[in-house]
C-alpha positions, 0 to 999 in steps of 0.5 A: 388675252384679257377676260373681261370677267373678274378672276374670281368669276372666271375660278368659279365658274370653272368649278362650276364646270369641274364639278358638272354632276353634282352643279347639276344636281343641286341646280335641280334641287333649287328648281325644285324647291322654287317650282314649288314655292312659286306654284304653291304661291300662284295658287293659293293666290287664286284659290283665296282671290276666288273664294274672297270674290265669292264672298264679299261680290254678295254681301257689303264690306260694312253695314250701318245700322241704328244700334238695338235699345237696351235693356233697362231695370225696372224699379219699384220701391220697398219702404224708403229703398229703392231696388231694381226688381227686374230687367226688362228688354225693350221691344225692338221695334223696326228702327230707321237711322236718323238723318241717314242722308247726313251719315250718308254724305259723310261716308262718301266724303270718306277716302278709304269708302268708295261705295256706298249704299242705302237700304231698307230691310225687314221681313215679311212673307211672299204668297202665292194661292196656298204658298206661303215664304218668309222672306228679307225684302230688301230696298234699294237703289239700283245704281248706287247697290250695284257698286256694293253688290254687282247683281247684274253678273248674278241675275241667270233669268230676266234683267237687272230691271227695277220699277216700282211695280217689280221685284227680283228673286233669288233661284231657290225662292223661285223654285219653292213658289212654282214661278218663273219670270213675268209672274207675280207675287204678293208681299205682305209685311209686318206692318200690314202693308201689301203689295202684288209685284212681279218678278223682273229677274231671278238671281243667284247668290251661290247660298242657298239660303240667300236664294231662297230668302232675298227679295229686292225691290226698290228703296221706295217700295220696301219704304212704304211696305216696311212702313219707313216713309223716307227713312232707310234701316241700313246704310251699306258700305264696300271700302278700298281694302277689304281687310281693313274693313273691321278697323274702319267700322270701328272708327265709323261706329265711334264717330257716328254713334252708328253699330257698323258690322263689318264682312270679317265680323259677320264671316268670322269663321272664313276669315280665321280660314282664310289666315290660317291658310296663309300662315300655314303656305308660308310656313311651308314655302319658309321650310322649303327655302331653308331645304334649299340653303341646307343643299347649297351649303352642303354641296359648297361644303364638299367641294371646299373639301375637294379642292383644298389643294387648288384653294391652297395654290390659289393662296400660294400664287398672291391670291388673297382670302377676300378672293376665295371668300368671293369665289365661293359667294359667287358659286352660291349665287350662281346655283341659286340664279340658275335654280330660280330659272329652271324652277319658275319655267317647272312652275309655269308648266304646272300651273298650265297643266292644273288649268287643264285639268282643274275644271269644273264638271261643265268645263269652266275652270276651277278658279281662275290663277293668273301667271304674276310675273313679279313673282318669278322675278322675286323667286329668282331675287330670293333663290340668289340671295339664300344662295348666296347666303347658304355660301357664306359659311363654307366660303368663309371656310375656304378663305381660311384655309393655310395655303401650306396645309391645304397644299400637303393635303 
């Protein structure tokens, strides 16, 4: 009877099953190998997707900015020559960027911008009776902050509730101050200005020193307390992709005139982490795939060792050399398909036992991993084909081989 597989299938397959122990064991070797490259990817992947939201959910992906005055030479004369004597730096004075509503329009009318954001920021002290803080008062509105930084998933007491007569506090400053929600605060600023607001909610960063520094009020009361009747000190940005964020400010900054700091430059250190990081799990998943190709190889190697006999009457009987080639291709294939199998079903069972086990003290999980489904289907496309090259030079080995020695032995 016909099969309806190809003859080199069929001969592969067979030494498949010959040689049981050692098909097992390097199957095994492969699952190994992608159990861990695939758990190391699913949790890196989590591990960075959750620090990246720690960061970036609390701050903007690029803030506009007037830029600082320079420092100017003071000149005097000597006779008939004039010599710059000494460099005096300008007071910096609370600047407002100029036609902000202009640069604000052109910054929606951006394609890689999707939020952006108005503020009024500067200092000023918060005091209760004989209390006294230093704080950043920061103006805002509310529907247009919320897409740059969602303070209502961070709000732990009271709303998301902005009048003019209300402010919302970080935990830290809360505890420092003795208040808790419906109290009330005095602010004075810089400029003289002073204000009794009352707290409409209490926040949390996860910084301490956010919590214990940041207050929010609406734009048009940190306007008039900061002395910026109608004008704002930043305009806050969050853009499609977030690592692009220092390419796109640069273009912001040369086309507006504007400084514009982006999250990578203000977080240089993490960002430097996060790569880091990265480099060194692909390195390691890199050096992992090769250990896998050296174990196919090796035990592809042995076997055309082994069955050279059977090689040379496969030759002997009309069998050509691009069949053997292709026997051996696809037993490489074969080991590395299976492989990639067994060793994304191993990863899936890690990965649901790190979620058990990986928790915090009250019984949250330690960083959410999501189970991608595209990455065991590029685990097993990657496991073939390094299988399938790993096979290439012992195959090419075996289609070489003279039938009348590999006979004689």
């Amino acid at each position: 009877m016909n099969s309806i597989f190809p003859f080199e299938w069929i001969v592969a397959m067979r030494f498949l099953r010959e040689g049981r122990m050692q098909s097992i064991f390097i199957i095994l070797g492969v699952a190994i190998g992608v159990g861990v490259i695939v758990f190391m990817s699913a949790l890196l992947s989590g591990m960075q997707g959750n620090l990246f939201k720690r960061v970036l959910s609390s701050q903007p992906h690029i803030t506009l900015e007037r830029p600082k005055q320079q420092a100017t030479p003071v000149l005097k004369l000597n006779g008939q020559e004039t010599i710059a004597a000494t460099i005096q730096k300008p007071s910096q004075r609370m600047n407002t960027i100029d036609q902000w509503q202009k640069v604000r329009d052109q910054m929606r009318a951006r394609s890689d911008v999707i939020a952006v954001s108005p503020s009024a920021s500067g200092p000023a002290l918060v005091v209760r009776g004989s209390a006294t803080q230093a704080i950043s008062l920061i103006g805002i509105e509310p529907d247009a902050y919320i897409k740059i930084v969602p303070l209502p998933e961070k709000m732990i007491a009271g709303s998301f509730r902005m009048t003019n007569t209300d402010m919302i506090i970080g935990m830290q400053l809360a505890e420092d101050m003795g208040v808790q929600l419906g109290d009330k605060l005095r602010v004075t600023s810089a400029a003289g200005a002073s204000l009794n607001l009352n707290i409409a909610g209490i926040f949390d960063l996860g910084s301490r020193g956010a919590n214990q520094r940041t207050v929010f009020v609406l734009l048009s009361t940190a306007q008039n307390l900061l002395g910026m009747t109608g004008g704002v000190s930043g305009i806050d940005l969050t853009v499609q992709d977030p690592y692009l964020a220092e390419a796109i400010a640069q273009l912001i900054a040369n086309a507006t005139g504007l400084t514009a700091m982006s999250w990578i430059a203000n977080n240089n250190q993490f960002f430097l982490g996060m790569r880091a990081q990265t480099y060194s799990s692909l390195l390691i998943r890199i050096f992992v795939a090769l250990s896998v190709a050296a174990g196919i190889a090796s035990v592809l190697v042995v076997s055309v060792v082994q069955r050279q006999k059977e090689i040379g009457i496969l030759r002997a009987m009309g069998g050509t050399r691009r069949q053997v080639l292709r026997i051996f291709l696809i037993q490489g294939a074969v080991v590395g398909l299976l492989g990639s199998l067994v060793g994304s079903t191993l990863a899936t069972g890690l990965l649901a036992a790190w979620r058990v086990i990986a928790k915090n003290p009250d019984g949250t999980p330690m960083f959410p991993i999501s189970m991608d489904f595209t990455l065991f289907f590029w685990s097993a496309v990657i496991a073939t084909l390094t299988g399938l090259l790993a096979a290439v030079t012992p195959a090419l080995r075996a289609s070489r081989l003279d039938p009348v020695v590999a006979i004689r032995g």
